[in-house]
N, CA and C of each residue as an Amber inpcrd file, in Angstrom:
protein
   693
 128.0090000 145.6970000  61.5330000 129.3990000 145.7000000  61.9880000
 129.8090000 147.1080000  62.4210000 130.6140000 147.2600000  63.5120000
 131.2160000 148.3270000  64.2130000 132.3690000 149.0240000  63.0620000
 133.2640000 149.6580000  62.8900000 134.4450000 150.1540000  63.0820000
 134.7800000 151.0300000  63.7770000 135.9210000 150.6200000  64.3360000
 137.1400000 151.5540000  65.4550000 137.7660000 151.8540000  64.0290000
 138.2440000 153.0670000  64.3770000 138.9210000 153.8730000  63.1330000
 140.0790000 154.1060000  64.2950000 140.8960000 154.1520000  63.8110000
 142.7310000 154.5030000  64.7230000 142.9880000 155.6980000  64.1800000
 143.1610000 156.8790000  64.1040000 143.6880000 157.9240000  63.2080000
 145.0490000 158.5430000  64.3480000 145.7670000 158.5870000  63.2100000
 146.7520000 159.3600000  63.3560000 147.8220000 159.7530000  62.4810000
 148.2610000 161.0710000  62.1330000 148.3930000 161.6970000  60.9760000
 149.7270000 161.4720000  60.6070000 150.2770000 160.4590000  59.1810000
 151.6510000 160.0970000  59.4800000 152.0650000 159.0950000  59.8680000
 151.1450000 158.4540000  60.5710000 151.4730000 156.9940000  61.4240000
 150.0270000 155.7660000  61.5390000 150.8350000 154.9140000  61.5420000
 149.8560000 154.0170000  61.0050000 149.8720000 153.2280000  62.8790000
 148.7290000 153.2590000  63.6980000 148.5760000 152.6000000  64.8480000
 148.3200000 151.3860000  64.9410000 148.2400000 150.5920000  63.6570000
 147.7350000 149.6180000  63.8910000 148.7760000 148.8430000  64.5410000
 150.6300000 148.7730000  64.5860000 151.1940000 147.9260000  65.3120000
 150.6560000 147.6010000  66.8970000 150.2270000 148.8610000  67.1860000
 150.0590000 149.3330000  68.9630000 148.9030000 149.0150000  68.9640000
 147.8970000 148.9180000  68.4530000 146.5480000 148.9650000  68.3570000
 146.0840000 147.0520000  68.1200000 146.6430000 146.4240000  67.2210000
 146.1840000 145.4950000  66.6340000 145.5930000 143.9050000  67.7220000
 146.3930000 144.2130000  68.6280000 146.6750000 143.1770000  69.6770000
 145.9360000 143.1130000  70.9710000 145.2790000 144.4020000  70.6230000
 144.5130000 144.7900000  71.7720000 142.9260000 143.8680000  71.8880000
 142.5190000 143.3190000  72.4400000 141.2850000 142.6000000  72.5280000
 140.2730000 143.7540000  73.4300000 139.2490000 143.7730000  72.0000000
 138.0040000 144.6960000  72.4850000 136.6090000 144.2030000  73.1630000
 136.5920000 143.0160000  72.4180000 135.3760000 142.3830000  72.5250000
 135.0360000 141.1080000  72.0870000 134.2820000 140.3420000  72.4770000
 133.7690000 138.3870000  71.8110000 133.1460000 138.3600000  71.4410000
 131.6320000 139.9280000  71.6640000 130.4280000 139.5230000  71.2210000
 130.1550000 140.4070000  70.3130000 131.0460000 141.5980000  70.1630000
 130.8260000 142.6770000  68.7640000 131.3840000 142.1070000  67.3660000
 131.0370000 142.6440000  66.0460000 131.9100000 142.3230000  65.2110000
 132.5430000 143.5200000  64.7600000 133.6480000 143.8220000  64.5710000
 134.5130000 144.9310000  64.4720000 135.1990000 145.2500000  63.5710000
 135.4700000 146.0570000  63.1090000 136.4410000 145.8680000  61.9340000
 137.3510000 147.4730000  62.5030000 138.4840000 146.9960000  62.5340000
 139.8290000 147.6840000  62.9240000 139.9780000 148.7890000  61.7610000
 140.1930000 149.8630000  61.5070000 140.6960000 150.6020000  60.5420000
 142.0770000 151.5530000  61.0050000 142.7120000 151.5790000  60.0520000
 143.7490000 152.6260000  60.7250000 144.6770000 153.5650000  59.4280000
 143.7670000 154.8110000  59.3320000 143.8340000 155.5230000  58.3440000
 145.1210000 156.8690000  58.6580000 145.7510000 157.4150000  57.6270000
 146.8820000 158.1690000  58.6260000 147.5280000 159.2960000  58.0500000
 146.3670000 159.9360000  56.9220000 145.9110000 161.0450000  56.2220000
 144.7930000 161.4830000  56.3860000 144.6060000 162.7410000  56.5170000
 143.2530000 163.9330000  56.4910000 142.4330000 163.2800000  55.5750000
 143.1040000 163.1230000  54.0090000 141.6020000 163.1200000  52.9440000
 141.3540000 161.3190000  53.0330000 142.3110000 160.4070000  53.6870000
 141.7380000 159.0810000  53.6530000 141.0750000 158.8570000  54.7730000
 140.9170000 159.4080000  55.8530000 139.8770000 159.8520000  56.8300000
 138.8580000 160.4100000  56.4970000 138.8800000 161.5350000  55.4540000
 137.4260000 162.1960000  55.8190000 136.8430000 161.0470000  54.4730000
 137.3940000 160.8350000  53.3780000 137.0660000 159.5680000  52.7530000
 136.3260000 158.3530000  53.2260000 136.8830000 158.0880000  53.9660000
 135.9560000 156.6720000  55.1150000 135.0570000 157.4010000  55.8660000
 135.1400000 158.2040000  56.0970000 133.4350000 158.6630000  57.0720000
 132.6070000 158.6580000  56.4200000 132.7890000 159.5610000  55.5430000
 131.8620000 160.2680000  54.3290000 131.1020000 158.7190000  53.5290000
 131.3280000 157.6650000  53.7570000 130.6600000 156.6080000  53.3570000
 129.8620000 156.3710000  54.4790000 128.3050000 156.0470000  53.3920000
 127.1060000 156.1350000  54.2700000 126.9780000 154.5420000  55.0060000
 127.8470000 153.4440000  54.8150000 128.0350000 152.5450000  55.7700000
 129.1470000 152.6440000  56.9750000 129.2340000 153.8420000  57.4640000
 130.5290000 154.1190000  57.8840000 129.6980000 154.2960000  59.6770000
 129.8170000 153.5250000  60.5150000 129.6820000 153.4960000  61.7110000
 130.0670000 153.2670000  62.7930000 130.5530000 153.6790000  63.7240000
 131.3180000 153.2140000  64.9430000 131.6820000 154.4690000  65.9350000
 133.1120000 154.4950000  65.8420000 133.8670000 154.8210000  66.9410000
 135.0070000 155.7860000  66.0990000 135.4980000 156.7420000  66.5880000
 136.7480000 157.4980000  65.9210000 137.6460000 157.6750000  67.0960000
 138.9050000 157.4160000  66.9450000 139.7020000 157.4320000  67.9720000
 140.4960000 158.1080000  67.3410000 140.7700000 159.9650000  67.5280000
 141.7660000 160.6040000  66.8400000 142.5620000 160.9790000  67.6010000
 144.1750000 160.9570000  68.0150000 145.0930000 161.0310000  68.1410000
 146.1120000 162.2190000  67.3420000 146.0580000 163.0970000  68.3830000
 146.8370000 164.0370000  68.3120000 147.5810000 164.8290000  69.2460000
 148.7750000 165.6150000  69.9570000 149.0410000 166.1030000  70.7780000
 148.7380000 167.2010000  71.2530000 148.2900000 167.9560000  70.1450000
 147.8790000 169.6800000  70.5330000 147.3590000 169.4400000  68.9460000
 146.0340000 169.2260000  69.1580000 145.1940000 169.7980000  68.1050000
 145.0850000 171.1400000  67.6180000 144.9200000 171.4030000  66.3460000
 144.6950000 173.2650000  65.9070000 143.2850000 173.3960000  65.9800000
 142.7330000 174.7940000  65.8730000 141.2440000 174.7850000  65.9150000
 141.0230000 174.4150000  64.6010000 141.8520000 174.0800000  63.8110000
 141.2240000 173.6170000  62.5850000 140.5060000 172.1270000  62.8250000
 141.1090000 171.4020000  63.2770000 141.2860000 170.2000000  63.9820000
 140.1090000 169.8850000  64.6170000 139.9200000 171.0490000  65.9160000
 138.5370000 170.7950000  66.6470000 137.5340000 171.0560000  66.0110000
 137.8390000 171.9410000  64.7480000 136.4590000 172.7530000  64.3840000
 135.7560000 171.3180000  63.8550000 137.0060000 170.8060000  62.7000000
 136.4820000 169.0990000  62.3650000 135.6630000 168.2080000  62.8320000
 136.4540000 168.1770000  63.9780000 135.8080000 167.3090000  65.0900000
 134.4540000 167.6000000  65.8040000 134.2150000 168.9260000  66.3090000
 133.7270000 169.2700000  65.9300000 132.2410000 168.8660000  65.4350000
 132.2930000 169.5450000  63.9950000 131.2980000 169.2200000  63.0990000
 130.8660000 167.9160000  63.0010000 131.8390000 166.6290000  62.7460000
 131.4550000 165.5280000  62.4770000 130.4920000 164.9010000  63.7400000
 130.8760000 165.4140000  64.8790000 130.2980000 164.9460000  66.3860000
 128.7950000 165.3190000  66.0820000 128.8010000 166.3430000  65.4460000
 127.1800000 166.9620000  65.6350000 126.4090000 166.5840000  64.2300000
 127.2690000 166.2210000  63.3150000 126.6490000 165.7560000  62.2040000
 126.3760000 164.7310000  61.6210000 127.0490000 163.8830000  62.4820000
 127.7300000 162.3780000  61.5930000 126.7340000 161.2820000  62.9320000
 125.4860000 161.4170000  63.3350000 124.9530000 160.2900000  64.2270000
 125.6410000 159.3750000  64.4120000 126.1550000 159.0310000  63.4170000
 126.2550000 157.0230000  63.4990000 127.8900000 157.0740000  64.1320000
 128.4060000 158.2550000  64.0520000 129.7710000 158.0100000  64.4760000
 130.4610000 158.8720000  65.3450000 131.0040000 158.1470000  66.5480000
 131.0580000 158.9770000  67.8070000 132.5940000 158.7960000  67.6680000
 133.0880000 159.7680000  68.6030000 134.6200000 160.4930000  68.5550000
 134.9280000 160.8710000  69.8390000 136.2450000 159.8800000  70.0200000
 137.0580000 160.7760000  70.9640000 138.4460000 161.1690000  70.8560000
 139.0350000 162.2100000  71.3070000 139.8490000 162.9650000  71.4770000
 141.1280000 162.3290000  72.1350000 141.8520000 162.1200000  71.8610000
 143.0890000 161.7260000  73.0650000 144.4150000 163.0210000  71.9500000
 144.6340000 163.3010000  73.2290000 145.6450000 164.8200000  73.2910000
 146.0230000 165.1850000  74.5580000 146.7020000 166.1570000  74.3330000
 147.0700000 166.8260000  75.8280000 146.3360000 167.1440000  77.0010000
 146.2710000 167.2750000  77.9240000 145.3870000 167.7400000  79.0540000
 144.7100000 168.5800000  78.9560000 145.1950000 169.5750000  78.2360000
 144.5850000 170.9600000  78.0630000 143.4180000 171.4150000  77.0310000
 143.4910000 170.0510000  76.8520000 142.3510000 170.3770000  75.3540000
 141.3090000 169.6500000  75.9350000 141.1340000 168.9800000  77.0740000
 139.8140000 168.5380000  77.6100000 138.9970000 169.7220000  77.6920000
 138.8880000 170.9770000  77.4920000 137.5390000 171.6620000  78.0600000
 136.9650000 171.6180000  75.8990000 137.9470000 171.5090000  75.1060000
 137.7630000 171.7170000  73.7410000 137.2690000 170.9410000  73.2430000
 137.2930000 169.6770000  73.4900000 137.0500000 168.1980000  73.7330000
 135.7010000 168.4560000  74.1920000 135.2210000 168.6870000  75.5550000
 134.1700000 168.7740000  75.8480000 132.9270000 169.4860000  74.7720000
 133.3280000 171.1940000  74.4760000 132.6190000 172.0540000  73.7620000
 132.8320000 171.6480000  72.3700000 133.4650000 170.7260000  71.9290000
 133.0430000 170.3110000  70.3240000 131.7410000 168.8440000  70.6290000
 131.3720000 168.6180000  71.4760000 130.3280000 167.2810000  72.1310000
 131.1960000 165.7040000  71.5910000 132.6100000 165.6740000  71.7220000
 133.3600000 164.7260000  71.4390000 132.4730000 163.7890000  73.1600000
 132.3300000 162.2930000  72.3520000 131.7310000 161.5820000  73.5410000
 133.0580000 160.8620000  74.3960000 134.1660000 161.6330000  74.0670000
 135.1240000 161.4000000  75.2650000 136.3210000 161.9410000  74.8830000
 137.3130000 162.3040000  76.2600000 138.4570000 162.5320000  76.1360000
 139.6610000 162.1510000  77.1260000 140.9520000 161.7630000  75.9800000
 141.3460000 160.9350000  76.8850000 143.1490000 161.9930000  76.8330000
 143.6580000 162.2210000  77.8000000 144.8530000 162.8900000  78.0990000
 146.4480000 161.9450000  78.1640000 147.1830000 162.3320000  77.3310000
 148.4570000 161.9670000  77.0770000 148.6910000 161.4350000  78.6960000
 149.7980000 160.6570000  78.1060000 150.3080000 159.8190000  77.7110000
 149.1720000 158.7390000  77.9380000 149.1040000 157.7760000  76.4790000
 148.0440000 157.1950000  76.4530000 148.1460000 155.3990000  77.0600000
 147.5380000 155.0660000  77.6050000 147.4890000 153.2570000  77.8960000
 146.4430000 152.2990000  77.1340000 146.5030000 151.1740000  77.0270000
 145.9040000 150.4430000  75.7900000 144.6860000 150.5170000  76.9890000
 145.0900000 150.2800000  78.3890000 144.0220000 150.1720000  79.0300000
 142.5920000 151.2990000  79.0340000 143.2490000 152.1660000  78.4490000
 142.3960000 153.7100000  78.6990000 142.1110000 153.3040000  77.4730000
 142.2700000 152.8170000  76.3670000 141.4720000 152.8730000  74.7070000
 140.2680000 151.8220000  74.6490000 140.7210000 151.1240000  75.3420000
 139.2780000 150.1910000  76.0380000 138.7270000 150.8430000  77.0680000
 138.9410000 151.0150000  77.9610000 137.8280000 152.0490000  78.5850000
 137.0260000 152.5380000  77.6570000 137.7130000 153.3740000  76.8700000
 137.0290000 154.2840000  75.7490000 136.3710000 153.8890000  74.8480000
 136.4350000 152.4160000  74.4300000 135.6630000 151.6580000  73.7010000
 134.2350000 150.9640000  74.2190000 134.7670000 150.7720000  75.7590000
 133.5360000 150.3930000  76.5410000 132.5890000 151.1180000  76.6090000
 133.0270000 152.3650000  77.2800000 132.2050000 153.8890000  77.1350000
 131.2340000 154.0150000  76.0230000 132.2680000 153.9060000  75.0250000
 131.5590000 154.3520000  73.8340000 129.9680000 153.1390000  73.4430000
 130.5250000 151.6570000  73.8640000 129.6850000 150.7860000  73.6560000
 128.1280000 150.8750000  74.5340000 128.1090000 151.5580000  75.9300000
 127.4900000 152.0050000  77.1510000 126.6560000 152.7880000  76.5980000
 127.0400000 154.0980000  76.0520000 126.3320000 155.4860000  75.5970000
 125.8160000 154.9490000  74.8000000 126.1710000 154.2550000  73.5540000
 125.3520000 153.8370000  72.2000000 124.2540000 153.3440000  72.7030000
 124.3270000 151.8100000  73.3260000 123.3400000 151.3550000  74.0740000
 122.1000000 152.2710000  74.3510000 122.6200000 153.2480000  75.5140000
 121.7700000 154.0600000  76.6170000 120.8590000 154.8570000  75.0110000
 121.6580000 155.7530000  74.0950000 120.9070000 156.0480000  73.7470000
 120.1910000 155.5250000  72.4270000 120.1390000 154.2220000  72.2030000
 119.4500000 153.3100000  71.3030000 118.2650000 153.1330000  71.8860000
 118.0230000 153.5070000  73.4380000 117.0100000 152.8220000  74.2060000
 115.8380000 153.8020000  73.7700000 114.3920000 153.6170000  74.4370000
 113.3620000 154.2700000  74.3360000 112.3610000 154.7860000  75.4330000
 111.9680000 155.5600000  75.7150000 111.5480000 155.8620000  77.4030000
 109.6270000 155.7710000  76.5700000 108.6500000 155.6170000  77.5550000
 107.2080000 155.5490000  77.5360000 106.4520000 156.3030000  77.8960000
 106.5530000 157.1650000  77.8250000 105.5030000 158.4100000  77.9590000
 103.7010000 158.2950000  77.9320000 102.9080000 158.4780000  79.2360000
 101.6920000 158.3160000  78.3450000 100.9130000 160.4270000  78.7220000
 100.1210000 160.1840000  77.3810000  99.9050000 161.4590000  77.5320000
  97.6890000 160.8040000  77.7600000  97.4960000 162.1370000  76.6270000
  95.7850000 161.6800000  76.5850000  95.0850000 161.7940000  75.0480000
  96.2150000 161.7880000  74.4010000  96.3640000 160.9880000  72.7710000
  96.9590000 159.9250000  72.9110000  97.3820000 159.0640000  73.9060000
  97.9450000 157.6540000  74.2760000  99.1290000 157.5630000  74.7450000
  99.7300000 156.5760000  74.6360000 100.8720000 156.1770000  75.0460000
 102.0000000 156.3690000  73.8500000 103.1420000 157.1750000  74.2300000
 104.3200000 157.5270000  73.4330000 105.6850000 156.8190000  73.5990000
 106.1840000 156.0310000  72.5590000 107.8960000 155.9660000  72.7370000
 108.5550000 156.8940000  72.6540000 109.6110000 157.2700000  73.4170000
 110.4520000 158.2950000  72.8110000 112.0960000 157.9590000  73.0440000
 112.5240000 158.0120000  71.8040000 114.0500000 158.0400000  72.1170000
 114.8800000 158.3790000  72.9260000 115.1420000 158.1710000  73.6970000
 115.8240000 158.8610000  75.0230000 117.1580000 159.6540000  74.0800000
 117.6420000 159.3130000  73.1300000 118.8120000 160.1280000  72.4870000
 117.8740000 162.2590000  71.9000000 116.8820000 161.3040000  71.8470000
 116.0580000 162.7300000  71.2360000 115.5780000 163.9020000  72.5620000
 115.4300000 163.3930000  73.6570000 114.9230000 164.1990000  74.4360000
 115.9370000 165.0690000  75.3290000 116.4650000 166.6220000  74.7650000
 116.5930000 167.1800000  75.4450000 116.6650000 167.5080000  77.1670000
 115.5420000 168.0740000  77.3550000 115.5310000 168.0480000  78.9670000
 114.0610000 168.0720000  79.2660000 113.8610000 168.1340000  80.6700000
 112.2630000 168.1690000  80.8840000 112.4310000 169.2070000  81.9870000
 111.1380000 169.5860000  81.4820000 111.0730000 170.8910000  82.4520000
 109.3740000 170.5810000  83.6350000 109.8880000 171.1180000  84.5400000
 108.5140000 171.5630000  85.2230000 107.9200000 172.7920000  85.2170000
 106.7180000 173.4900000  85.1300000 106.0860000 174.4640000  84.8870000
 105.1390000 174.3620000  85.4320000 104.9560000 174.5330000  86.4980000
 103.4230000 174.8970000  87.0850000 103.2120000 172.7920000  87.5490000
 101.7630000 172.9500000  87.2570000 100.9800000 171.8480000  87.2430000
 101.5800000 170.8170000  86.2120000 102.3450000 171.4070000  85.0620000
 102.7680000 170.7640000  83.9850000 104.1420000 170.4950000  83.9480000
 104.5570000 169.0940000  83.1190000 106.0680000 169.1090000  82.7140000
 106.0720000 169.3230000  81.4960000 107.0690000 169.6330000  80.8500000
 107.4050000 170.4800000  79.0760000 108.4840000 168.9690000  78.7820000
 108.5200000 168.2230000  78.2460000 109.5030000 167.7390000  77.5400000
 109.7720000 168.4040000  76.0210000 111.3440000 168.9320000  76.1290000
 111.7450000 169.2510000  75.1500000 112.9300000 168.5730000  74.5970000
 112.7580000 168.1790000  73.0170000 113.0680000 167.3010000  71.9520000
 114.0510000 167.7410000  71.0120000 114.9540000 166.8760000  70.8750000
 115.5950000 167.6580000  69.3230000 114.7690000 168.1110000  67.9820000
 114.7920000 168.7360000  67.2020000 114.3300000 169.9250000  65.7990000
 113.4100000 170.4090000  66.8810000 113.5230000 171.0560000  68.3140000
 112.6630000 171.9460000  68.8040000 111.2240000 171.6330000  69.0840000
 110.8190000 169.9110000  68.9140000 109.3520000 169.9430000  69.2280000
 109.1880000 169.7510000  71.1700000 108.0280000 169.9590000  71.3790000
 107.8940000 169.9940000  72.7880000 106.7730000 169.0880000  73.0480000
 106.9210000 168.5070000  74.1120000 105.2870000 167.9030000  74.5000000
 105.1750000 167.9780000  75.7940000 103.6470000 168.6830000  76.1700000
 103.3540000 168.6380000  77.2170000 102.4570000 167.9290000  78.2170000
 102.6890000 167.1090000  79.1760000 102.1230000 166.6080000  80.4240000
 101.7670000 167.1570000  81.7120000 100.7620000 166.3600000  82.2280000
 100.4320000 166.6280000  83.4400000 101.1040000 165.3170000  84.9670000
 102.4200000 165.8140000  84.7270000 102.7270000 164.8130000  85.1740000
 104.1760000 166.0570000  85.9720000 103.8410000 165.4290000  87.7360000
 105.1630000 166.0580000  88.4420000 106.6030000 165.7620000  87.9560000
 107.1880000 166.6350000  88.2350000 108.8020000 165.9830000  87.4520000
 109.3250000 165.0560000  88.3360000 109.3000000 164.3790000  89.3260000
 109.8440000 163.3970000  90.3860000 109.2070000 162.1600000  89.4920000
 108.0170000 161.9580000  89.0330000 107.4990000 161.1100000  88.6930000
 108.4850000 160.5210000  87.4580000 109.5900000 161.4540000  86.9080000
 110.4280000 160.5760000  85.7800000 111.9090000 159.7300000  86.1820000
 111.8480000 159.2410000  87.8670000 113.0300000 159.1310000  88.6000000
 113.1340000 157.7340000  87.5850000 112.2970000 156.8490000  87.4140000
 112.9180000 155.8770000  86.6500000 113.5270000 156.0730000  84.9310000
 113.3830000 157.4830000  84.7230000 114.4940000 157.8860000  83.0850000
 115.8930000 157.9370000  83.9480000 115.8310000 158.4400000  85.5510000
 117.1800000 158.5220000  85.3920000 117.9100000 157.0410000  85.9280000
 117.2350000 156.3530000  86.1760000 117.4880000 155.2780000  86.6490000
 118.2470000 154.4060000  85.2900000 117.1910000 154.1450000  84.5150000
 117.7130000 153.3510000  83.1720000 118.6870000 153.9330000  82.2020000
 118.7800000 155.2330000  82.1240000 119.6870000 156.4000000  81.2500000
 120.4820000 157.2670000  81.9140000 121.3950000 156.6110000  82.2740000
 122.3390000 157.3960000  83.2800000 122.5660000 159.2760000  82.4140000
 122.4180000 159.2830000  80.9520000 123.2940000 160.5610000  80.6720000
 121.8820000 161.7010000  81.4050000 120.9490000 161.3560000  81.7220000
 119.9300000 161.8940000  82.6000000 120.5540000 162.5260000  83.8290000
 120.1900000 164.0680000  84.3020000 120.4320000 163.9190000  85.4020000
 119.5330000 165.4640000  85.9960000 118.9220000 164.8290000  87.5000000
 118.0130000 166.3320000  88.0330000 118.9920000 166.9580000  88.5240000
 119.4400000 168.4610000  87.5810000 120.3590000 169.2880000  88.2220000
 119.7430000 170.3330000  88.4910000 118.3890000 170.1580000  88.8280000
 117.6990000 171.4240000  89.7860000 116.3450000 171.0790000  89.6140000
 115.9160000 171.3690000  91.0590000 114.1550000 170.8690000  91.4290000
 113.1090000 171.2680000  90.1730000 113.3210000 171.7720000  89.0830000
 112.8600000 172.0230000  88.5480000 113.2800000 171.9030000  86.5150000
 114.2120000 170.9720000  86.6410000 115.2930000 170.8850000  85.3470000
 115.7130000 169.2580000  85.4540000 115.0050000 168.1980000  84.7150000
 115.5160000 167.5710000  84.4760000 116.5550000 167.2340000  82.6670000
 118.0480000 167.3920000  82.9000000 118.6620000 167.2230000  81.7240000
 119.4180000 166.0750000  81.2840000 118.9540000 166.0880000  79.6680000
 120.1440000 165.3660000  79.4030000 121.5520000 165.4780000  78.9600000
 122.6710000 165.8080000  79.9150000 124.1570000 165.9240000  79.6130000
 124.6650000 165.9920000  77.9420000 124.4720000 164.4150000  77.7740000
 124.7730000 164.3090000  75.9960000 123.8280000 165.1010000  75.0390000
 122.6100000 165.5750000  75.2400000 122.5220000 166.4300000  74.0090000
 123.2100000 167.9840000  74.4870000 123.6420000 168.2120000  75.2770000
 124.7320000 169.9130000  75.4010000 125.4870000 170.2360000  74.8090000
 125.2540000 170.9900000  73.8420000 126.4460000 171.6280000  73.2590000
 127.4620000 172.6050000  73.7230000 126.9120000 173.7280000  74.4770000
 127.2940000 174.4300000  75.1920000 126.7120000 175.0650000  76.4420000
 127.3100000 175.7860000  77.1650000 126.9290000 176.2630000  78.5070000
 127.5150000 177.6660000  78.3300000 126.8510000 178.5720000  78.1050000
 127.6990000 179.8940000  78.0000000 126.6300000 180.9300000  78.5130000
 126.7720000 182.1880000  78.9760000 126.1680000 183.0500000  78.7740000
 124.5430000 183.3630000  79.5740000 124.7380000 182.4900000  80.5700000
 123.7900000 181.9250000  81.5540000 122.0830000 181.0530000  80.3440000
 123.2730000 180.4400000  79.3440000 122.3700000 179.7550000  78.6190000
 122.8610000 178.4430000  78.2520000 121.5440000 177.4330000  78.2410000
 122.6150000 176.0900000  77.1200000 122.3950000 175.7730000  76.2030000
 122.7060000 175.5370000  75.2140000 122.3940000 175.4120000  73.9500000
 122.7790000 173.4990000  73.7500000 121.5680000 173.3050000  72.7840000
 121.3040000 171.5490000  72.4350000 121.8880000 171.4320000  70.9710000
 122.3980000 170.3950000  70.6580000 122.6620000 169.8250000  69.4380000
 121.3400000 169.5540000  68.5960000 121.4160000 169.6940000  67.5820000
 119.8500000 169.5830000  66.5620000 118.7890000 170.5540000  67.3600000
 119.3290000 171.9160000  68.0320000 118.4120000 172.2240000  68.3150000
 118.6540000 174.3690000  68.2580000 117.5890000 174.8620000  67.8220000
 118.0470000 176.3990000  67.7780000 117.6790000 177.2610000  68.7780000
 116.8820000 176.6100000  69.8310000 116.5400000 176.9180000  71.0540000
 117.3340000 176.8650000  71.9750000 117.7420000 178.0450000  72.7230000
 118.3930000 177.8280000  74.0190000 117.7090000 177.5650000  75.0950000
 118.0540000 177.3180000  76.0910000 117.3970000 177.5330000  77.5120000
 118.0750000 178.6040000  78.2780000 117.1650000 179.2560000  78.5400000
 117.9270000 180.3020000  80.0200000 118.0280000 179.8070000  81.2970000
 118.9690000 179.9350000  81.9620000 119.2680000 179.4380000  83.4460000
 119.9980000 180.6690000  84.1540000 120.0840000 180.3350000  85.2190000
 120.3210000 181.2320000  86.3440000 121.9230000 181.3010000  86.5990000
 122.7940000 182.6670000  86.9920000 124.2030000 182.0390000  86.8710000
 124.7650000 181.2220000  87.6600000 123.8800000 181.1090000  89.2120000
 124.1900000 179.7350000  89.6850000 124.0560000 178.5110000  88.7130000
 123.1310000 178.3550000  88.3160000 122.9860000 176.8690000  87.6290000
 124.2060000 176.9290000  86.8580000 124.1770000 177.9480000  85.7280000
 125.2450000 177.8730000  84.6430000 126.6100000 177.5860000  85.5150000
 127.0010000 177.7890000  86.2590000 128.1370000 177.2340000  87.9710000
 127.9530000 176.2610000  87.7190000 126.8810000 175.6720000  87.9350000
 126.7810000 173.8410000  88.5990000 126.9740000 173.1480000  87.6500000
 126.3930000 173.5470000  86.2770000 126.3480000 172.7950000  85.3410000
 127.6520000 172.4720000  84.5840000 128.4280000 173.8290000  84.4550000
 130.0530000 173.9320000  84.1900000 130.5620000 172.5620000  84.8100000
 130.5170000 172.5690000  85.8720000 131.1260000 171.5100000  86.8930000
 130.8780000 170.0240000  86.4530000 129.2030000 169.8320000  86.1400000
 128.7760000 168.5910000  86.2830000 129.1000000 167.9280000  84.7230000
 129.4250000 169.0570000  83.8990000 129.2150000 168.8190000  82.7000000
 130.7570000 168.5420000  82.3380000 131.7760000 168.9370000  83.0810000
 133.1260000 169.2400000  83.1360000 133.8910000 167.2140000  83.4730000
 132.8090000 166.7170000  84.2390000 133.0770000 165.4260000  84.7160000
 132.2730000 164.5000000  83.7110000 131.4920000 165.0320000  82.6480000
 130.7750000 164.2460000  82.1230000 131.2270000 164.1800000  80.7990000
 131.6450000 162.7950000  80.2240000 131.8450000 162.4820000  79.0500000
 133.2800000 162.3940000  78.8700000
């Protein structure tokens, strides 16, 4: 079973929330918690999976730092943001898997539920790799980016492992085909969007990962942009 969690601090959403039809074929369970410690209470349970829909107008960095953390720590439970306009780039750099800008519509909380149902999917899936120790599954949620190098491609993985092939990087057009958060943002860089944590410093840095990549300050340009529309 899913839960949508409703949060909002003080107020209980479920009047606005309750009526809303999400789905026929999920099973769901509605929550709508409307305190800090009865929130972090329900996460912190290890059957605790779904969706977080936190609601606020101008979050504090205390707030994002939260958010935050739980995005990068909490797998099973993805978060989005609905607040002011201005907190979309904060939204972005905490890896919240969406953000949604005041004034809010029931129509946009389904969107956001759909979204959220899309990404889970995409990255539940598994891509096939064959090397010359055999044929590999790999989580498409786990794989970083792929690189080309020479004669060789580098796939790099979350906790930093790498594996290497002899295989051109064009040859992976069907990862981006089936896994949209895939994308070739340079003849030589295939990435995946959702594991980014940040883009700073003509570097990007991965979630579950202590390795940066170096890029060029054009790229770090393009990527700002592409990454700015993504999620």
């Amino acid at each position: 079973m899913l839960n949508l969690i409703f949060y909002k601090e003080r107020e209980s959403l479920k009047p606005k929330i309750a009526d809303i039809h999400f789905s026929t074929r999920k099973r769901l369970k509605l929550l709508f918690p409307t305190h800090p410690l009865e929130l972090e209470t329900l996460i912190q349970k290890k059957e605790t999976r779904g969706l977080l829909c936190y609601f606020v107008p101008d979050p504090s960095n205390e707030q994002i730092s939260w958010l935050k953390y739980h995005s990068q720590y909490d797998p099973d439970l993805k978060i989005a943001l609905f607040a002011n306009e201005q907190f979309s780039l904060k939204a972005w750099q905490a890896g919240l898997i969406h953000f949604e800008p005041y004034p809010i519509m029931s129509s946009r909380i389904i969107f956001t539920f759909r979204k959220f149902c899309k990404q889970t999917e995409e990255l539940g899936s598994s891509y096939s790799v064959r090397s010359p120790e055999g044929v590999f599954n790999l989580k498409t949620r786990d794989i970083h980016y792929i690189h080309a190098a020479g004669n060789y491609t580098l796939i790099h993985m979350r906790d930093d492992k790498t594996m290497v092939l002899t295989r051109q990087l064009g040859t992976y057009a069907d990862l981006l085909e089936t896994a949209p958060m895939f994308e070739r943002v340079h003849r030589s860089l295939i990435l995946n969007k959702s594991a980014v944590r940040e883009c700073r410093d003509q570097k990007l840095h991965f979630f579950h990962s202590r390795k940066p990549l170096a890029i060029s300050a054009a790229l770090e340009s393009k990527l700002k942009k592409i990454l700015s529309f993504y999620g």
